[in-house]
C-alpha positions as CSV (number, residue, x, y, z in Angstrom):
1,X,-16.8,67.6,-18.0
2,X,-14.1,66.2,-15.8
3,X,-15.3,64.3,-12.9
4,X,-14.3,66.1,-9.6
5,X,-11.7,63.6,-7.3
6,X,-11.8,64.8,-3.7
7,X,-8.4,64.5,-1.8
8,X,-8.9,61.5,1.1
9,X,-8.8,62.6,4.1
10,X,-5.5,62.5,6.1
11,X,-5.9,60.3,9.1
12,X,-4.1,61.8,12.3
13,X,-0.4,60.5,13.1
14,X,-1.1,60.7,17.4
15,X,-3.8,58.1,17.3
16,X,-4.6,54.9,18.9
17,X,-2.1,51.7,17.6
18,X,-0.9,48.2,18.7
19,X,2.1,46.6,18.3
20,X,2.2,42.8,17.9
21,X,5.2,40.6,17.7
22,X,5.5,39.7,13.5
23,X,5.7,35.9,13.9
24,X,7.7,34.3,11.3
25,X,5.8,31.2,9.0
26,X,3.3,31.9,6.9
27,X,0.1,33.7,6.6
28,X,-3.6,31.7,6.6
29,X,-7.0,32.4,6.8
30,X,-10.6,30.6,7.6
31,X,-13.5,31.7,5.5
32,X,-16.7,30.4,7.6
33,X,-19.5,31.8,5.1
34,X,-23.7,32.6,5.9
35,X,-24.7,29.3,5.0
36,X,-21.9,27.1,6.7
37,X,-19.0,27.3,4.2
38,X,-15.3,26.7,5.4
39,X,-12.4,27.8,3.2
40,X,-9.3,27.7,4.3
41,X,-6.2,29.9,2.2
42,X,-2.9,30.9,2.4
43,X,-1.8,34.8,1.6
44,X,-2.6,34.0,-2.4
45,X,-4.9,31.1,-2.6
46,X,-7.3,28.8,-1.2
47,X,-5.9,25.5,0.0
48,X,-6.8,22.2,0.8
49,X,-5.6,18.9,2.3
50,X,-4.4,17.7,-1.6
51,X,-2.6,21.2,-2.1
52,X,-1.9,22.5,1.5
53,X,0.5,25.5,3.2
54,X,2.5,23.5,4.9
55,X,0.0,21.6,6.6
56,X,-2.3,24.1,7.3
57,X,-5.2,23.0,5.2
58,X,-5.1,19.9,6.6
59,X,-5.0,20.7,10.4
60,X,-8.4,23.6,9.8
61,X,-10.2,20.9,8.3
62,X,-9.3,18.6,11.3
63,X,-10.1,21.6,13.8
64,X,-13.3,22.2,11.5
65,X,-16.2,22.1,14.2
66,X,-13.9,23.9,16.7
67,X,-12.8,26.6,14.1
68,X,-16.1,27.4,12.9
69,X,-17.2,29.1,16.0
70,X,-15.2,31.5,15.2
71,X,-18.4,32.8,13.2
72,X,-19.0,34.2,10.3
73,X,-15.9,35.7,8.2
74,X,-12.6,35.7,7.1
75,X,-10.5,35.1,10.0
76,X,-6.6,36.0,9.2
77,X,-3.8,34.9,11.3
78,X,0.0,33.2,11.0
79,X,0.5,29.4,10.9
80,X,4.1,29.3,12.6
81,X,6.9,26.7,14.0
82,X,8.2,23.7,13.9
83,X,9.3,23.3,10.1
84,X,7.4,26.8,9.2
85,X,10.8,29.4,8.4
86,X,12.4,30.6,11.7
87,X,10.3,27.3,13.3
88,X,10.6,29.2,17.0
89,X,12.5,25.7,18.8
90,X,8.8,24.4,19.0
91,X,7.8,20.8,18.6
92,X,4.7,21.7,16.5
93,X,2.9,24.3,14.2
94,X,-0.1,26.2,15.8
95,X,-2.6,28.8,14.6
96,X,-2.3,32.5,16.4
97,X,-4.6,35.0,14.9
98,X,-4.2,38.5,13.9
99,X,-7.1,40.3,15.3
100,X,-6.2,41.1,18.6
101,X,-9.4,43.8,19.2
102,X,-11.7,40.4,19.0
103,X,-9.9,37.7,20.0
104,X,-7.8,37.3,23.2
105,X,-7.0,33.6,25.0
106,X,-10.4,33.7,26.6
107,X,-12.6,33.9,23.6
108,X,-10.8,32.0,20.9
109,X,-10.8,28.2,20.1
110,X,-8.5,26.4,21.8
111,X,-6.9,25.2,19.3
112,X,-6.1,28.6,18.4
113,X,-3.6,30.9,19.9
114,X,-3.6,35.3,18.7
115,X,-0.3,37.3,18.5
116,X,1.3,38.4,21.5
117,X,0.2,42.1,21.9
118,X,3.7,44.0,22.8
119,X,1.8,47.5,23.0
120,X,-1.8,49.0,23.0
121,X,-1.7,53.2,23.4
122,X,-0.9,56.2,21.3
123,X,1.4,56.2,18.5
124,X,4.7,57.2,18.6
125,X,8.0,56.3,16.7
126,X,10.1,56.1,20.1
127,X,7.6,53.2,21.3
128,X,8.5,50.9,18.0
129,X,12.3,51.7,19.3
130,X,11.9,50.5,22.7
131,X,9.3,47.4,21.6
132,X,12.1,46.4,19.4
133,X,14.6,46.6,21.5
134,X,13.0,44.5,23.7
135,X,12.5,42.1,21.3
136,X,15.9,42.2,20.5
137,X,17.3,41.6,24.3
138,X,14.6,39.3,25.7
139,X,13.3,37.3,22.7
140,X,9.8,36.2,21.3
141,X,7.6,36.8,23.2
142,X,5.4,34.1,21.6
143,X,7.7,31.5,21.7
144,X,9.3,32.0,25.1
145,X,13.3,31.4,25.5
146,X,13.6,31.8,21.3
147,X,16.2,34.8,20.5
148,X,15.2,35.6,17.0
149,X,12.0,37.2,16.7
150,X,11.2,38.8,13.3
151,X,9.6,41.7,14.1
152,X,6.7,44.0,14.7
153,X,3.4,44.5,13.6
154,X,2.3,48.1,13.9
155,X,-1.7,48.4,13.6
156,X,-2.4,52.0,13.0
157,X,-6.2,52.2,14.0
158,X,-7.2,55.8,12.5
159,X,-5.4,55.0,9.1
160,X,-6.8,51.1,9.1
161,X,-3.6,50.2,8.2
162,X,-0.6,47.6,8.9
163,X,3.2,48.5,8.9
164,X,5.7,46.2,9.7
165,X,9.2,46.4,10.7
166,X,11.6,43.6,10.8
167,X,14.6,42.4,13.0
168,X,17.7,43.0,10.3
169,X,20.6,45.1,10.3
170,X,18.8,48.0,8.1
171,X,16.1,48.2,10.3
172,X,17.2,47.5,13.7
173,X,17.1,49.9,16.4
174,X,20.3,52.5,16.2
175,X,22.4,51.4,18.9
176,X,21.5,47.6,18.0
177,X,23.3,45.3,15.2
């Protein structure tokens, strides 16, 4: 007999999503495991000092102590400027991390920063055109006075799921080139 696949359920378009600026340097995580482990990785891989992302391994490692009260978990975020792609006109490279429903400038390390939050509300496709062009007009908003932001992050809460849309002629705003 053929085993029976049920169709998923289709999450609801008009939900609850936030928008957060899309930073531009690469993606890193910290793994702080039950029993006091600390991994630190890049989008594919674990790193370390020896055979780092851009630096990154070896700044968590010297954060370490601070880091791991983030608690237990794989903690995702972007390590971002100064020699990291668009570098933002910044003298340094810093941590900001993705999850902006836990973490916020009050709760996180300080040697930590999370992603500028651009909108929290219901979704709607004219709300990515105005957050854009705002973007577009006024700059990062995490890197204040810097022109060319990548992007958005668009965090869809009842799908669970992460959309992205970028700062380039085929997917700016109409109106904007």
């Amino acid at each position: 007999m053929v085993e029976f696949i049920p169709f998923q359920k289709i999450p609801r378009l008009s939900r609850q999503c936030i928008i957060t600026e899309k930073l531009d340097g690469t993606n890193a995580s910290i793994y702080i495991g039950e029993k006091g482990e600390f991994l630190v990785g890049s989008r594919t891989r674990w790193i370390t000092p020896e055979s780092d992302n851009y630096g990154f391994a070896r700044w968590a490692y010297g954060n370490q102590k601070e880091l791991s009260s983030l608690g237990i978990g794989h903690h995702f975020g972007e390590w971002w400027g100064n020699g990291i792609q668009r570098g933002y006109n910044l003298s340094k490279k810093q941590f900001s991390l993705f999850n902006t429903s836990r973490w916020n400038s009050e709760t996180i390390p300080k040697c930590c920063s999370v992603v500028p939050v651009l909108y929290s509300g219901i979704f709607e496709s004219n709300i990515i055109e105005k957050v854009l062009n705002s973007l577009i007009l006024n700059g990062s908003v995490a890197s204040e006075g810097f022109m060319n932001p990548e992007g958005i992050i668009v965090y869809h809460e009842a799908s669970r799921s992460f959309f992205k849309k970028t700062i380039e002629k085929d997917e700016a705003p109409k109106g904007i080139k």
